[in-house]
TORKEVO-934639 format. One record per residue: x negated, y negated, z of N, C-alpha, C in turn. Coordinates in steps of 0.02 Angstrom, whole numbers, padded with zeros to 5 digits, always signed. Layout:
BEGIN
XYZXYZXYZ...
end
This chain:
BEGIN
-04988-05447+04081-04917-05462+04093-04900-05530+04066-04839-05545+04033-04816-05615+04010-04730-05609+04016-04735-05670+04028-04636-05677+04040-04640-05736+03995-04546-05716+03963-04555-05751+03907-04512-05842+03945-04531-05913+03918-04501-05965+03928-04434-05952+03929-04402-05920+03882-04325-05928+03906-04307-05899+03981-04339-05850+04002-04336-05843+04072-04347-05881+04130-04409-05910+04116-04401-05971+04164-04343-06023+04155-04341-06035+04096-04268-06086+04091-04204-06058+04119-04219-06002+04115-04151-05962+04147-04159-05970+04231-04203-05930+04257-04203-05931+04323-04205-06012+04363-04257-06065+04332-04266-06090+04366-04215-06174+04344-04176-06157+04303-04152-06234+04250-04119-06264+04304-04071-06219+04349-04024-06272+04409-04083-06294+04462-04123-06245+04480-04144-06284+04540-04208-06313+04540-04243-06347+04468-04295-06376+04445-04260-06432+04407-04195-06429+04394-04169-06488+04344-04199-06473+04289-04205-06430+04234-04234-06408+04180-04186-06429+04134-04211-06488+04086-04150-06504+04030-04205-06486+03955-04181-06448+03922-04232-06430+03864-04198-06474+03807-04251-06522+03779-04252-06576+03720-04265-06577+03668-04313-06508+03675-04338-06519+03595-04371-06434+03591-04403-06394+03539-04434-06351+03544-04384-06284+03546-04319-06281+03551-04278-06214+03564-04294-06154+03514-04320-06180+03460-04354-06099+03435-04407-06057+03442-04441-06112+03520-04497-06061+03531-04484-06069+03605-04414-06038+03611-04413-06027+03701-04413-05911+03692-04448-05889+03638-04478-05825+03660-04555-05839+03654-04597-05899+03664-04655-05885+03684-04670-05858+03756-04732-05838+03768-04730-05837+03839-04787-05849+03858-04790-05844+03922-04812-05874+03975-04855-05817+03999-04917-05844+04001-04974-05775+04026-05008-05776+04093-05001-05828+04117-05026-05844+04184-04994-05886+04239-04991-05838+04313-04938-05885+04357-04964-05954+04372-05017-05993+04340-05019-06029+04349-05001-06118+04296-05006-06198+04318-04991-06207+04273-05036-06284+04265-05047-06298+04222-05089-06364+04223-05059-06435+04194-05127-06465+04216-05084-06531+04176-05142-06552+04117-05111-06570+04059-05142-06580+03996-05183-06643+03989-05181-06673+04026-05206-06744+04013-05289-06749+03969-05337-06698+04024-05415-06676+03974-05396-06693+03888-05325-06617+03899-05335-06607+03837-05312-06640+03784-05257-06705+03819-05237-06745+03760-05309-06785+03726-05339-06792+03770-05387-06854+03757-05443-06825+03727-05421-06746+03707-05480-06732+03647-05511-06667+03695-05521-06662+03739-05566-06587+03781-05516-06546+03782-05501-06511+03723-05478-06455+03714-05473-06385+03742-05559-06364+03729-05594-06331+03782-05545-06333+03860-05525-06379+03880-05508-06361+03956-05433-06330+03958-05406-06321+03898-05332-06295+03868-05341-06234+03914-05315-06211+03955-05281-06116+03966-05241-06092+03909-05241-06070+03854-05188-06033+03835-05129-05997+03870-05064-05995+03858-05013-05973+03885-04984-05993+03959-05017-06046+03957-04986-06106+04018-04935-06135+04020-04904-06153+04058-04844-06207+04070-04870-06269+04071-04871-06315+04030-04911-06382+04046-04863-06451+04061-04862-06468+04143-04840-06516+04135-04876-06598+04148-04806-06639+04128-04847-06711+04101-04813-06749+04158-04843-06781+04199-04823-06846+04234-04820-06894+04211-04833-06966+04239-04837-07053+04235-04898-07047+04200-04963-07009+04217-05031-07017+04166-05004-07001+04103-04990-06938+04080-04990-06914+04041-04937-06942+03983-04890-06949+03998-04836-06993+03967-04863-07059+03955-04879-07097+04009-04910-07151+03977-04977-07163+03936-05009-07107+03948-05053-07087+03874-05054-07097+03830-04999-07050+03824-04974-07023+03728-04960-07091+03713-04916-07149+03757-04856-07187+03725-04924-07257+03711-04971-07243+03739-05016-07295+03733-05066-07274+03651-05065-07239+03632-05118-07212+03571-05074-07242+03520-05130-07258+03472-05109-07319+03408-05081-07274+03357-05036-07290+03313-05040-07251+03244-05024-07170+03232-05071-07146+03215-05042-07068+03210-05091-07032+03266-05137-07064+03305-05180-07037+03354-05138-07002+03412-05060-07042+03426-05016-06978+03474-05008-06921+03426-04979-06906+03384-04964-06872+03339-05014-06801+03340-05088-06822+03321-05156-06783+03291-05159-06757+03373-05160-06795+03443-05155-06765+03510-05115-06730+03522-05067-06725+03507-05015-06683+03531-05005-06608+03479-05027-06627+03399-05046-06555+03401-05062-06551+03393-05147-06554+03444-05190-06506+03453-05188-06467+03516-05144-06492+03562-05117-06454+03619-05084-06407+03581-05018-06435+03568-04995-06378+03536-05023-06310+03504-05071-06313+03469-05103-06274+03439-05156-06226+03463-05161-06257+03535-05182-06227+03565-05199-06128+03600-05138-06099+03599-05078-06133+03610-05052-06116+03675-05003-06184+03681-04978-06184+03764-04905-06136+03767-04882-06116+03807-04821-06091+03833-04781-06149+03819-04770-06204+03837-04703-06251+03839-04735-06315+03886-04702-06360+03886-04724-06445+03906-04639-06448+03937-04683-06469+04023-04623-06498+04062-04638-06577+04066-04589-06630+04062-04616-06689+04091-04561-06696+04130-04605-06715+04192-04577-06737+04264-04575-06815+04275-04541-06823+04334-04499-06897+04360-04450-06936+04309-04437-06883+04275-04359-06901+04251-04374-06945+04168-04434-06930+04173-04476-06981+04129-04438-06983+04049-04437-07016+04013-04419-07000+03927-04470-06962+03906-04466-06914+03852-04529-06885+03828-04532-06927+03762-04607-06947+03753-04611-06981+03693-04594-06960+03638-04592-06999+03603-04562-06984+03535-04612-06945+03485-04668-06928+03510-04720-06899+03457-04722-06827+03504-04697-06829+03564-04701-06768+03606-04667-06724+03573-04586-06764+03561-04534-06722+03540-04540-06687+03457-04569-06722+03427-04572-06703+03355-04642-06664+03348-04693-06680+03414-04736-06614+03372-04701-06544+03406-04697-06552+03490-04653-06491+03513-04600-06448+03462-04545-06518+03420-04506-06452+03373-04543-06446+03300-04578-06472+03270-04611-06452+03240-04663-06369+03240-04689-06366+03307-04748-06305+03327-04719-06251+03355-04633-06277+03370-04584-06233+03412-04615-06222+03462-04639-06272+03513-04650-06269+03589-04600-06296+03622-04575-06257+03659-04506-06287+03693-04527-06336+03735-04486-06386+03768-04510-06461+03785-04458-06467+03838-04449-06451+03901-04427-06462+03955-04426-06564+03986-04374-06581+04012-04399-06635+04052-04349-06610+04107-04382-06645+04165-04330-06651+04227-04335-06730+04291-04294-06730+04332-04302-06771+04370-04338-06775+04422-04358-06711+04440-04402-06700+04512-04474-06740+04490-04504-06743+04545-04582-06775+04557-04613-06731+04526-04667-06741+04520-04717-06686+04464-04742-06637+04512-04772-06663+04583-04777-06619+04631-04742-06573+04646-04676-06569+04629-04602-06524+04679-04592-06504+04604-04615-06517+04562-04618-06462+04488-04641-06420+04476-04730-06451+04502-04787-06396+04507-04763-06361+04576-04748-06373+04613-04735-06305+04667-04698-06267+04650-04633-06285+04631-04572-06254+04617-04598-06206+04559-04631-06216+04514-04648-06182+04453-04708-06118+04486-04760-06143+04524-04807-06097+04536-04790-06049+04581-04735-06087+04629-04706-06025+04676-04670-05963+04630-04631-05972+04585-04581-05933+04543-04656-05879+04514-04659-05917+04457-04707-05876+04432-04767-05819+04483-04794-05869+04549-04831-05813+04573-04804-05759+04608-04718-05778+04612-04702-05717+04594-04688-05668+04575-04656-05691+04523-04653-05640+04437-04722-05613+04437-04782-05629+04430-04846-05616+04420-04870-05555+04468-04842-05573+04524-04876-05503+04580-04863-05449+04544-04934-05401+04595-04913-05336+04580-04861-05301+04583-04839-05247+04535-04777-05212+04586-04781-05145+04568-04771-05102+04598-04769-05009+04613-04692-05002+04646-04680-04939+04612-04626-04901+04656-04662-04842+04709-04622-04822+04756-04660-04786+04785-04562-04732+04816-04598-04670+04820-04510-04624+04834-04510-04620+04923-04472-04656+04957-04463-04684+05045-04405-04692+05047-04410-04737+05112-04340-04778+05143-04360-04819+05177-04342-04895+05153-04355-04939+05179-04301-04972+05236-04334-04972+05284-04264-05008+05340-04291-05068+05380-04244-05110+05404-04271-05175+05442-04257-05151+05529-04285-05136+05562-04298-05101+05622-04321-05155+05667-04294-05199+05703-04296-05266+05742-04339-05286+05724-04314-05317+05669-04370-05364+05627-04437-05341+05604-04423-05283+05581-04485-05254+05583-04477-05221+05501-04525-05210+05457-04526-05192+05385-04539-05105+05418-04520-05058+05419-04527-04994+05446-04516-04954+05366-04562-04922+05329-04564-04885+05286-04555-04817+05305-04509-04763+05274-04515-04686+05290-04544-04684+05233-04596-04621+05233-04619-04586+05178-04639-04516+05189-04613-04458+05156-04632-04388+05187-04579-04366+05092-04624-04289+05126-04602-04243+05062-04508-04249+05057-04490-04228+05001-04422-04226+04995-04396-04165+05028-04321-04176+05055-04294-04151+05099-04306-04140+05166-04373-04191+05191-04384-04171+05260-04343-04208+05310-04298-04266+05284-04253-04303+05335-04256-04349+05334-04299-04399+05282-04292-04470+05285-04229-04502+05290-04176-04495+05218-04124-04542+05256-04067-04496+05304-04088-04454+05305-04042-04421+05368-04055-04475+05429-04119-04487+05444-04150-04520+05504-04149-04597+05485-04134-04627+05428-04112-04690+05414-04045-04697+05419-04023-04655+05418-03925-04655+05441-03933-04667+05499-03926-04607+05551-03946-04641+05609-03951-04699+05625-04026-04725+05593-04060-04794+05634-03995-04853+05611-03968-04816+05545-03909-04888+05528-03839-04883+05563-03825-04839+05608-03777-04811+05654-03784-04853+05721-03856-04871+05735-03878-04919+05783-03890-04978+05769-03885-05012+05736-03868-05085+05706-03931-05076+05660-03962-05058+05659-04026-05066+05593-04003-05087+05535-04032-05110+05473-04011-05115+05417-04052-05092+05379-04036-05061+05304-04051-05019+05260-04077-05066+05204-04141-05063+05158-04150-05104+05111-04152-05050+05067-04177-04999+05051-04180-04948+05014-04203-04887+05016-04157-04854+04967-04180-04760+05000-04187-04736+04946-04224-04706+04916-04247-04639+04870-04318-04673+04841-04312-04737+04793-04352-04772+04771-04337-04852+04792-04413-04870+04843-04437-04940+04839-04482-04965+04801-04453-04999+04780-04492-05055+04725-04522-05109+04769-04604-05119+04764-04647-05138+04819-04677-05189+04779-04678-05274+04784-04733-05323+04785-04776-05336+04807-04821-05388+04777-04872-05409+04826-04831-05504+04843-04820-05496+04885-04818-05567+04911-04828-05608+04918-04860-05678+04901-04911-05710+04936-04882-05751+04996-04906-05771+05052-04976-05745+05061-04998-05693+05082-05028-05635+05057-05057-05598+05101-05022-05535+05113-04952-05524+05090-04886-05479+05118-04860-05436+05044-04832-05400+05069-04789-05325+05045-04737-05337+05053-04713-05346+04990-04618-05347+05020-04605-05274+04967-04536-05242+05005-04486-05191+04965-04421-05224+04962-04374-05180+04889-04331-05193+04884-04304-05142+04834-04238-05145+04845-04217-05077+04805-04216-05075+04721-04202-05017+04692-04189-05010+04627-04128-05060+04624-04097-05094+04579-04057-05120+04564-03975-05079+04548-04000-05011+04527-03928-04972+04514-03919-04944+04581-03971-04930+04640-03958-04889+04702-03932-04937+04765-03943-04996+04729-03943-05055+04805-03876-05044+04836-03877-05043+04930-03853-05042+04970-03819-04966+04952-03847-04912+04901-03826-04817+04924-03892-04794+04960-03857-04743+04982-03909-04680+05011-03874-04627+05004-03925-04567+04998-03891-04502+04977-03904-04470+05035-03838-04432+05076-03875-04375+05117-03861-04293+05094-03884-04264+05104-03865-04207+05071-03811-04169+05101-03780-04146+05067-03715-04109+05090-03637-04158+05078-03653-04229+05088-03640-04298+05079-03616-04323+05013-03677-04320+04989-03689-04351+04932-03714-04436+04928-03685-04468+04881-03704-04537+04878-03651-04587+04910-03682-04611+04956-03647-04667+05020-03645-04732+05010-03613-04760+05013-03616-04847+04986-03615-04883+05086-03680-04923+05103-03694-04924+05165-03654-04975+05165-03655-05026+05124-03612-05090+05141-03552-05086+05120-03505-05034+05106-03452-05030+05113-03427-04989+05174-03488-04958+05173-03431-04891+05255-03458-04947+05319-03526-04992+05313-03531-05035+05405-03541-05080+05376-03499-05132+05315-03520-05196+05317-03592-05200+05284-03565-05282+05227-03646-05304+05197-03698-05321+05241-03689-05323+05342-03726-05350+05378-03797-05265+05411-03759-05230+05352-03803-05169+05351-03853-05162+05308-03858-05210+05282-03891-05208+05218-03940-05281+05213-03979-05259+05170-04010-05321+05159-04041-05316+05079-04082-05357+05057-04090-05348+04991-04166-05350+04967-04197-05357+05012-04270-05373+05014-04293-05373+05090-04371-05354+05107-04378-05358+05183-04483-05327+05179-04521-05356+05205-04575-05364+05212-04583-05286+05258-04658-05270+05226-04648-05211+05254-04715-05189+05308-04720-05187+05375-04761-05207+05440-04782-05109+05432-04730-05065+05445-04779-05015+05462-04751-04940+05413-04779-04909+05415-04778-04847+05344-04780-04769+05412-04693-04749+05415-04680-04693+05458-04688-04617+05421-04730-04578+05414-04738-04522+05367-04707-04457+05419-04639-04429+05375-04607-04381+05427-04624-04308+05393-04668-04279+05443-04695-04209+05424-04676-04174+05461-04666-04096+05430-04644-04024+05454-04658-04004+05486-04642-04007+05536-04679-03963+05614-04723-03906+05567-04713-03875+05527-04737-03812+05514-04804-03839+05482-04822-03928+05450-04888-03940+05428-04956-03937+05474-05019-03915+05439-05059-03916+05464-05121-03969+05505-05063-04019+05485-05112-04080+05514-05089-04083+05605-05150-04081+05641-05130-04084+05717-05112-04158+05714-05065-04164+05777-05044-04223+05778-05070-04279+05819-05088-04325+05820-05122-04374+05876-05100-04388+05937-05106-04348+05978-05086-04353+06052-05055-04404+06092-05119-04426+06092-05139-04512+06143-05108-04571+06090-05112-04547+06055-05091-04615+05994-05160-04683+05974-05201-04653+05997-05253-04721+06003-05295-04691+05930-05302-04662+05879-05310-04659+05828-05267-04712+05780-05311-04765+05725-05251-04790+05695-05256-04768+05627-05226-04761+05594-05232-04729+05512-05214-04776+05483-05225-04787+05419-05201-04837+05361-05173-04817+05318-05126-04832+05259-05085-04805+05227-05113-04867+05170-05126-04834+05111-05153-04885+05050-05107-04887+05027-05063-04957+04991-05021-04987+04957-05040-05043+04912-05044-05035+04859-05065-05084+04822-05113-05138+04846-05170-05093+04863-05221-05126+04886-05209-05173+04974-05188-05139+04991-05174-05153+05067-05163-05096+05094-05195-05105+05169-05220-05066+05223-05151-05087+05273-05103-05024+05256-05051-05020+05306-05056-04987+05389-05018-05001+05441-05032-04951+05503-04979-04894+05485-05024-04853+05496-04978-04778+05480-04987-04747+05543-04918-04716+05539-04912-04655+05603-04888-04579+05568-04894-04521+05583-04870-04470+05578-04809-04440+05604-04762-04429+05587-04726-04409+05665-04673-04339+05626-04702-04294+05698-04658-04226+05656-04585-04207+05665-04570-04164+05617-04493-04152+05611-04474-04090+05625-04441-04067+05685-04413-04021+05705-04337-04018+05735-04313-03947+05729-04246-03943+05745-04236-03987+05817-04187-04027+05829-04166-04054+05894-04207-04130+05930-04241-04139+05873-04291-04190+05878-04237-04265+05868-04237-04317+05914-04214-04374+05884-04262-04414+05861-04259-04415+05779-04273-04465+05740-04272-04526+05742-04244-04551+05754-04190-04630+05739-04230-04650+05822-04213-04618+05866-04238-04641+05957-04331-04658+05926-04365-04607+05917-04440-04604+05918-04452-04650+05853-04422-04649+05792-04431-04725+05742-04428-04796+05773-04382-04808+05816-04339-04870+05845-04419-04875+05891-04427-04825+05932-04490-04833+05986-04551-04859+05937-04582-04823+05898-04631-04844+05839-04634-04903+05815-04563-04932+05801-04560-05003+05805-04589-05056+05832-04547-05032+05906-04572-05089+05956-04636-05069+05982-04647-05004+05986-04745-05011+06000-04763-05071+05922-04772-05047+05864-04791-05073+05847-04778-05160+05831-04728-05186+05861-04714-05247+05893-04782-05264+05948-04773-05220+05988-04818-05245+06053-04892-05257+06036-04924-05177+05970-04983-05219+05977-04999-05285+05916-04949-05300+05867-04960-05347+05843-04958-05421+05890-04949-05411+05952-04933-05439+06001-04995-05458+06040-05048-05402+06006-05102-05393+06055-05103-05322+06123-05061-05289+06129-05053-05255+06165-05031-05178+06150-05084-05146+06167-05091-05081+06137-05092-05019+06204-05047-04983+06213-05037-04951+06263-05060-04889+06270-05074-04864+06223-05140-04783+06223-05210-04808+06238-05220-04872+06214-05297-04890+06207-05297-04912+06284-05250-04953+06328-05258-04968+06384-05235-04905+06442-05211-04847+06421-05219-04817+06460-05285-04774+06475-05321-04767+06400-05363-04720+06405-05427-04768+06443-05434-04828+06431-05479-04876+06471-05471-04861+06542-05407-04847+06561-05399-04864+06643-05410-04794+06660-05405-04751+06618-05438-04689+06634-05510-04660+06619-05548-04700+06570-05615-04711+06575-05645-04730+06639-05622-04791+06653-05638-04853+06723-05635-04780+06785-05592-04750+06778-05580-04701+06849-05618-04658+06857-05654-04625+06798-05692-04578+06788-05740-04607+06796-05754-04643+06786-05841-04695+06795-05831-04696+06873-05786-04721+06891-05788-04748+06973-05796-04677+07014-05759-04633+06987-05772-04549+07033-05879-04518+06996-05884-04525+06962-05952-04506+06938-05991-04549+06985-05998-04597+07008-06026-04642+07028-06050-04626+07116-05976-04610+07138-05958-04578+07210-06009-04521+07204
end
């Protein structure tokens, strides 16, 4: 995967202070890794420690480097970075970029960013963006809803009632992030976010219906645009052959891009409320992220009783 520099200049130019100086015919290089370094090794000759397709930015060292080398020795340093070759050169704290920066940058057509922020709040600002352009991402065919704060995924065969039963839940203040296709990240740290197709955001289709615009019939406060996703609801046919888990103290996992989701089953029959037993699923699964698991502590206190009558 690579994203090209003019994109970062795009997304990030207002809220990084991104002023581009030199280099504009090579803002379609790109950028191969969410991460980004600082060149200093490599001005001073260790090449070797270059990443290819990096963002490289220059602080107070690095600037005062270049501006310290005699003769044509900034010049012969700078492109051999270049040549490296790098993605693009930010210099941070508002700094001037030297004058051998700027002429090998448009010379090699490496675009040449400066800004005012600290080099620190550059490198964050830059590694946060990128690591997340960089995550994984899958679509997956559901309905994603925010269920008291809760990432609640539907997933079941087509036509069994998903957003029938996401209407509902958005009839009860719930809000809707997406229905037919979620488009699923990896997050860091550690997390799954969904979010809709871009042409479907804030519709749902019901059948007989058709296509519904949610934030126009209850308000944009029905909607949301993104939302982390805690548990994976699979709605099956009364008529399937999988028995269903009674007690509930079985937990299943649901694989998502390499993550181990809590999955439940829950079946679909005539006269059944959906939207009531989702909303419940919720807040169980609230409680035991909580620590508190209510099949597992009943079946204990009914272990404990049976031990105490065997005993008698």
């Amino acid at each position: 995967m690579s994203v090209p520099v003019r994109e970062v200049a795009t997304a990030l130019g207002d809220a990084l202070k991104l002023r581009l100086v030199a280099g504009s015919a090579g803002l379609g290089r790109t950028i191969d890794a969410p991460r980004v370094q600082k060149p200093a090794l490599a001005l001073a000759g260790y090449l070797d420690q270059i990443h290819p397709g990096r963002i490289q930015v220059l602080g107070n060292a690095e600037v005062g480097y270049i501006e310290r080398l005699r003769g044509d020795a900034a010049v012969r340093a700078v492109d051999a970075v270049c040549r490296a070759p790098v993605a693009c050169f930010v210099v941070a704290n508002a700094e001037r970029a030297p004058q051998a920066l700027r002429r090998g940058a448009a010379r090699h057509r490496v675009p040449l960013f400066v800004t005012s922020l600290r080099t620190s709040a550059t490198i964050r600002g830059l590694t946060r963006w990128l690591e997340e352009r960089f995550a994984p991402e899958t679509s997956i065919h559901g309905v994603l809803l925010d269920v008291l704060g809760l990432g609640v995924l539907l997933v079941g065969k087509s036509g069994v009632g998903k957003s029938e039963a996401a209407l509902a839940l958005i009839l009860r203040g719930h809000r809707l992030i997406a229905d037919d296709v979620v488009r699923v990240r990896e997050a860091p740290p550690g997390t799954l976010k969904g979010r809709c197709a871009e042409r479907l955001r804030h519709h749902i289709e019901i059948r007989g219906l058709g296509v519904l615009n949610i934030a126009e019939l209850f308000g944009v406060l029905a909607t949301t645009d993104e939302m982390h996703i805690d548990l994976v609801l699979e709605l099956v046919d009364q008529r399937s052959q999988t028995a269903p888990d009674r007690l509930g103290i079985a937990e299943t996992r649901f694989a998502l891009l390499g993550f181990d989701l809590p999955h439940r089953q829950v079946q679909v029959r005539p006269g059944r409320d959906l939207a009531t037993i989702i909303e419940v699923a919720a807040r169980s699964q609230l409680l035991k992220q909580r620590g508190f698991h209510a099949a597992r502590r009943f079946a204990a206190t009914l272990d404990r009783d049976l031990r105490k009558r065997a005993v008698r």
